[in-house]
N, C-alpha and C positions, 0 to 999 in steps of 0.2 A: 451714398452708393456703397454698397458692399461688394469689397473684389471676393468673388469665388474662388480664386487662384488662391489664396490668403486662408480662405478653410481649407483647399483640399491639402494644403501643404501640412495646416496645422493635423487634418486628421490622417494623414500619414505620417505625421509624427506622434501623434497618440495610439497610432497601432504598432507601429515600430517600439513605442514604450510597452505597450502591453505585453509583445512576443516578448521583449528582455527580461523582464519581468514572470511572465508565463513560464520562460526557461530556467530561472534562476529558481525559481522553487522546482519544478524537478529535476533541477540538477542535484536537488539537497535530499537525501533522504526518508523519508516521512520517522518519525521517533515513535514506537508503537505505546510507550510509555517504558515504565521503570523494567526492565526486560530482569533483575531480579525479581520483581512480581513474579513475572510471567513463569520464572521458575521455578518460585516455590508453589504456585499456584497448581504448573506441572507435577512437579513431585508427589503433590500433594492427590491428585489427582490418579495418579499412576499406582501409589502405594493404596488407595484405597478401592483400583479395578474400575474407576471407573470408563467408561466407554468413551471414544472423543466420536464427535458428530463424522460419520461416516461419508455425506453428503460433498463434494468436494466444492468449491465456490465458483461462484459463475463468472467464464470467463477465463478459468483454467486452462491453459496450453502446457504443452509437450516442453519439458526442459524448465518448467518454472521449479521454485523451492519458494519458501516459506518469506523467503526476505522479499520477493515478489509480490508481499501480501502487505506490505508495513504502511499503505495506507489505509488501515483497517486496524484497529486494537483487536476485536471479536475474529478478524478471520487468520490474523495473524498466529493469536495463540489457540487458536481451534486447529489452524495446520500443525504448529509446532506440538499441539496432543496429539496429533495423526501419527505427525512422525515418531513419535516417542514410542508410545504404543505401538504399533505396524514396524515401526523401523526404515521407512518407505516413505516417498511422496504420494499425494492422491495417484491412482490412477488416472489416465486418458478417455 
């Protein structure tokens, strides 16, 4: 005989693991990669004119910046060409 009291305990403690879990990563930052890349990448980009993707990412809200974006490598340093260039966050 299998008591049901016995799983529902266990899968409330398998959910209660997963939320600590769930929080502990985004309590932690996302790492976009070597953020020197990202600068000489920038630089690099900037001294030669080129244009950063205009298109703002989906998803964008009012009061974000770039560090908003650091679960993404590509959106991360496409925002930090925005602002470099532009001097500005995306538009609203």
């Amino acid at each position: 005989v299998i008591h049901s009291q016995s799983w529902a305990g266990e899968k409330e403690d398998l959910e209660a693991m997963q939320k600590a879990l769930n929080q502990q990563i985004l309590d932690k930052p996302f790492y976009p990669g070597d953020k020197a890349a990202v600068d000489a990448y920038l630089d690099e980009a900037i001294k030669k004119g080129v244009k950063p993707i205009e298109d703002k990412p989906a998803g964008w809200a009012p009061g974000w910046t770039c560090n908003n974006l650091m679960y993404s490598f590509n959106a991360y340093r496409n925002c930090m060409h925005y602002y470099r260039y532009h001097g500005r966050y995306y538009p609203y």
